[in-house]
C-alpha positions in Angstrom: -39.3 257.8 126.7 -41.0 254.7 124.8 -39.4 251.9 124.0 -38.8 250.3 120.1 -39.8 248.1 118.2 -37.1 245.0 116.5 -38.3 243.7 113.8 -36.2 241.8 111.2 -37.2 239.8 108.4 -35.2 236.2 107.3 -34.2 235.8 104.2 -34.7 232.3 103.2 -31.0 231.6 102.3 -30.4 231.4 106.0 -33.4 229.3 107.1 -32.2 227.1 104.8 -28.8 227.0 105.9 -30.4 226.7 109.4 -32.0 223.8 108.5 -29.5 222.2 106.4 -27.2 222.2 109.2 -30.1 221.4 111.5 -29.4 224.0 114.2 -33.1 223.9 115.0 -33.0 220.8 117.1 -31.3 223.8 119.4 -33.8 227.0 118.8 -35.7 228.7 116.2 -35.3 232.2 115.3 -38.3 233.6 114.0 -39.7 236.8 112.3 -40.7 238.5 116.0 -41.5 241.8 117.3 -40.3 242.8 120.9 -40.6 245.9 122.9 -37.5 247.0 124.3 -36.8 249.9 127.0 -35.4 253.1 125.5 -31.4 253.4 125.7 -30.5 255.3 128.7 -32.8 252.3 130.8 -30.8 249.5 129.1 -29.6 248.6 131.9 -32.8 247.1 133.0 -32.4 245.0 130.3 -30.0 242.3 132.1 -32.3 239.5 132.5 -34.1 239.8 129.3 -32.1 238.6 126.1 -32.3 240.1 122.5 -33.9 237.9 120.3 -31.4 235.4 118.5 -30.5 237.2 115.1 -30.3 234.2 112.6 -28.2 235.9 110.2 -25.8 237.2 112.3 -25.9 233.2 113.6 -25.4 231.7 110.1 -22.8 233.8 109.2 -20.9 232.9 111.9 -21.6 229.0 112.0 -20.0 229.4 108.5 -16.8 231.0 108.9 -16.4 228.6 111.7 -16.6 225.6 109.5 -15.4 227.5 106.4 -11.8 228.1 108.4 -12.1 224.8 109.8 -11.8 226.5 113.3 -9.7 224.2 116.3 -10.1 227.1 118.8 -12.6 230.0 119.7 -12.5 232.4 122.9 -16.2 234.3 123.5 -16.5 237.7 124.5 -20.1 237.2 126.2 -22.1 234.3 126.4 -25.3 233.8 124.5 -27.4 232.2 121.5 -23.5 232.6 119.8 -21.9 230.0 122.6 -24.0 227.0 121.2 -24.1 228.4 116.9 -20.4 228.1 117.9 -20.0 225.1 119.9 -22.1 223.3 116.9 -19.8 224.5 114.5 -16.5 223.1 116.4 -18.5 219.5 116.8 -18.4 219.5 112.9 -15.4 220.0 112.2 -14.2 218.1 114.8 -15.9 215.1 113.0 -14.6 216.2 110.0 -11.3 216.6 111.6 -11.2 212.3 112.4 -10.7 211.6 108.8 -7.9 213.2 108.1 -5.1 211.2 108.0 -2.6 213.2 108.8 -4.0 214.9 111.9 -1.2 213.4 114.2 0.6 215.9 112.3 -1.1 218.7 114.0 0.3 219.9 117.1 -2.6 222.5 118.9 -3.8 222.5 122.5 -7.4 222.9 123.0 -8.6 221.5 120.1 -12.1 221.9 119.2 -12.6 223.8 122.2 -15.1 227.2 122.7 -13.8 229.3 125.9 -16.7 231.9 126.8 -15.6 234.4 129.6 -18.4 236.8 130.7 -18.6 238.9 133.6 -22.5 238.5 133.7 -23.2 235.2 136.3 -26.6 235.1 135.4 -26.3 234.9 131.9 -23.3 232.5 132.7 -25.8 229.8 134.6 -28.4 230.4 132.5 -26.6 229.3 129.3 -25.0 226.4 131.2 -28.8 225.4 132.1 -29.8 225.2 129.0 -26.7 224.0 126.9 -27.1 220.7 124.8 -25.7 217.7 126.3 -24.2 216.8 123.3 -22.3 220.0 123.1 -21.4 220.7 126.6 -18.0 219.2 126.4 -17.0 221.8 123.8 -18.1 224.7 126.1 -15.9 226.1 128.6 -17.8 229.1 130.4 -16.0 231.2 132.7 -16.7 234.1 134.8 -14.6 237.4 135.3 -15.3 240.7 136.5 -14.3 243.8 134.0 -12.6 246.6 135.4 -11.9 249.9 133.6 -7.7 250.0 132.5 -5.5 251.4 130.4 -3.2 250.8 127.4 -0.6 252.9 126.4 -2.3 255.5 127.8 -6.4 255.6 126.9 -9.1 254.4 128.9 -10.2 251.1 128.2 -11.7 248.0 129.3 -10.4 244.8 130.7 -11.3 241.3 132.1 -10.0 240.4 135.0 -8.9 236.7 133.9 -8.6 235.3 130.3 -9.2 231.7 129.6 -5.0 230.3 129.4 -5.5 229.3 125.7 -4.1 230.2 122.1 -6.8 230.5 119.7 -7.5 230.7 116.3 -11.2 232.3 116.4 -11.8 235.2 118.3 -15.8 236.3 118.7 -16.2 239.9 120.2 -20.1 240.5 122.2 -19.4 241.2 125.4 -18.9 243.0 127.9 -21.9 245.6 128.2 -20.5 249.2 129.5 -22.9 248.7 133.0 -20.1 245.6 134.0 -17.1 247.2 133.7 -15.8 248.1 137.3 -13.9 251.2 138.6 -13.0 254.7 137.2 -9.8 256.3 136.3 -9.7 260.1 137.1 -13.3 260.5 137.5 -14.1 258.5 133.9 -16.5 255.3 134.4 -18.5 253.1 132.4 -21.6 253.9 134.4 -21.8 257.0 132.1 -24.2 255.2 129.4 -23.1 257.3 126.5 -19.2 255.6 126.6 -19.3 252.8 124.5 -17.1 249.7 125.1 -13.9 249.9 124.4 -11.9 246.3 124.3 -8.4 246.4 125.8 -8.3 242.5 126.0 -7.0 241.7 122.2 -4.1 244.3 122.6 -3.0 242.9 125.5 -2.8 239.1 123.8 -1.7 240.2 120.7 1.8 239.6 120.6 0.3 235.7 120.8 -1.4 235.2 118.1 -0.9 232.4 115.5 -1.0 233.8 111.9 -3.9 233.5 110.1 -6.2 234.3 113.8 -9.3 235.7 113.1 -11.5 238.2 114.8 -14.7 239.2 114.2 -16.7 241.9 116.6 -20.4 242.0 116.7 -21.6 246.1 116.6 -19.0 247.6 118.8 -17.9 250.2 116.0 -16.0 252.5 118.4 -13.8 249.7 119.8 -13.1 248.3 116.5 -11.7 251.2 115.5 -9.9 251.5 118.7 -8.6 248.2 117.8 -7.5 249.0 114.6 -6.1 251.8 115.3 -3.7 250.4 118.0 -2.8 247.1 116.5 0.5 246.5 115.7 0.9 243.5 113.8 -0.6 243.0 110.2 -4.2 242.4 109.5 -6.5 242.4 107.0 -9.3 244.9 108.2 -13.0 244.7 107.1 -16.4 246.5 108.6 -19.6 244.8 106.8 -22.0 247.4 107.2 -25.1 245.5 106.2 -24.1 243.0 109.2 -22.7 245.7 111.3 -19.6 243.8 112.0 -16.2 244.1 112.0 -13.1 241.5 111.0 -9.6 241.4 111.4 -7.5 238.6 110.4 -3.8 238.4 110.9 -2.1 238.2 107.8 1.3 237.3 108.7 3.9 234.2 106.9 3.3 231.2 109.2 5.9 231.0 112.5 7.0 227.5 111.3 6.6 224.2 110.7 3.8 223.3 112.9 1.9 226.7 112.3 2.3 225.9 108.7 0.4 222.9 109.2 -2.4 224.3 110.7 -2.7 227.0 107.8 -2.7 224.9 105.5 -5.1 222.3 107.0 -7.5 225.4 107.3 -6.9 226.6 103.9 -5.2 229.3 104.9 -2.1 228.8 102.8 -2.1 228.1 98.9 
């Protein structure tokens, strides 16, 4: 089997974001091509990262700082742990001026949580992390082991982070990590996508107005969606090949008000 080829042109609205925002005192995505090994030998890929998609980057720098985002947990740690961390710097600083941000009662504020049962990629991005960020990122490692919910095969870390967010960013894990078999069904078989148990399990926590976005991941989306049980508002953009939910819900109270509103979440 041969490999293939990626090959993306940028569009110049997001270079210009890029540079607006100056992300590229951090890295530079450029027009590239790279060889990659054919699908069934991806997992020889481990040590050798996809090349950092600037659109799918700028897009989520802005939702961050659209939403005025307090508090992200990662799914997989990569190019996305320091677009992210950026974006929670801002508004952070933008967060200082507001007068009435004694007001606001959240934990964790301005805080990314990465879990990724990878260690390499874990030390790698710590190695490399801006100083000026690295008080935002909190990486963690935890093994993924196959599980169920209600019934179906899924996935699951072992250990969450212990915080509520507001943000939740969907990349990880890749099928080859997840650990175990239940009645002769693994993960090693390449052809079964990832299927995210995590969210269903932490759902009944969730703040109104949390958002989630997934990254690819089609199959677990829809497994997602499909066994949610609170309300969202549900969208795939398949241009960007990515998939939101956000929890459309009135706010819990007073506080949770507050932050909704803050955000711009609330009329």
């Amino acid at each position: 089997m041969k490999g293939f080829t990626y090959k993306r042109k940028i569009s110049s609205k997001y270079t210009d974001y890029w540079k607006k925002e100056k992300l590229d005192k951090y890295f530079l995505p450029v027009n590239r091509e790279i060889e990659y090994e054919p699908y069934f030998n991806i997992k020889k890929q481990k040590s050798i990262s996809f090349p950092a998609d600037i659109r799918d980057l700028v897009n989520l720098h802005k939702l961050i700082r659209k939403r005025k985002v307090f508090t992200v947990l990662e799914f997989g740690i990569g190019f996305s742990s320091i677009i992210i961390a950026d974006a929670l710097k801002k508004n952070k600083n933008e967060f200082k001026k507001f007068k009435e941000r004694a007001k606001i009662r959240k934990n964790n504020l301005f805080e990314l949580h990465s879990v990724d049962s990878d260690r390499f990629w874990i030390n790698k991005t710590k190695k490399h992390f801006p100083i000026e960020l690295k008080k935002i990122f909190h990486p963690q490692y935890s093994t993924t082991e196959i599980s169920k919910f209600d019934g179906r095969i899924c996935h699951m870390f072992k250990k969450l982070p212990n915080i509520i967010p507001d943000f939740i960013y969907v990349d990880g894990p890749a099928a080859y990590d997840v650990k175990g078999s239940i009645n002769g069904i693994s993960f090693s078989n390449i052809e079964r996508t990832v299927m995210n148990g995590d969210l269903l399990s932490i759902e009944p926590y969730f703040t109104p107005g949390t958002y989630i976005l997934i990254d690819g991941r089609t199959n677990s989306a829809r497994f997602l969606k499909n066994n949610f049980q609170r309300k969202y508002i549900y969208k795939h953009n398949r241009i960007n090949d990515t998939h939101s939910f956000e929890l459309d819900e009135s706010p819990l109270g007073v506080h949770n008000r507050k932050i909704m509103r803050y955000c711009g979440l609330l009329k």
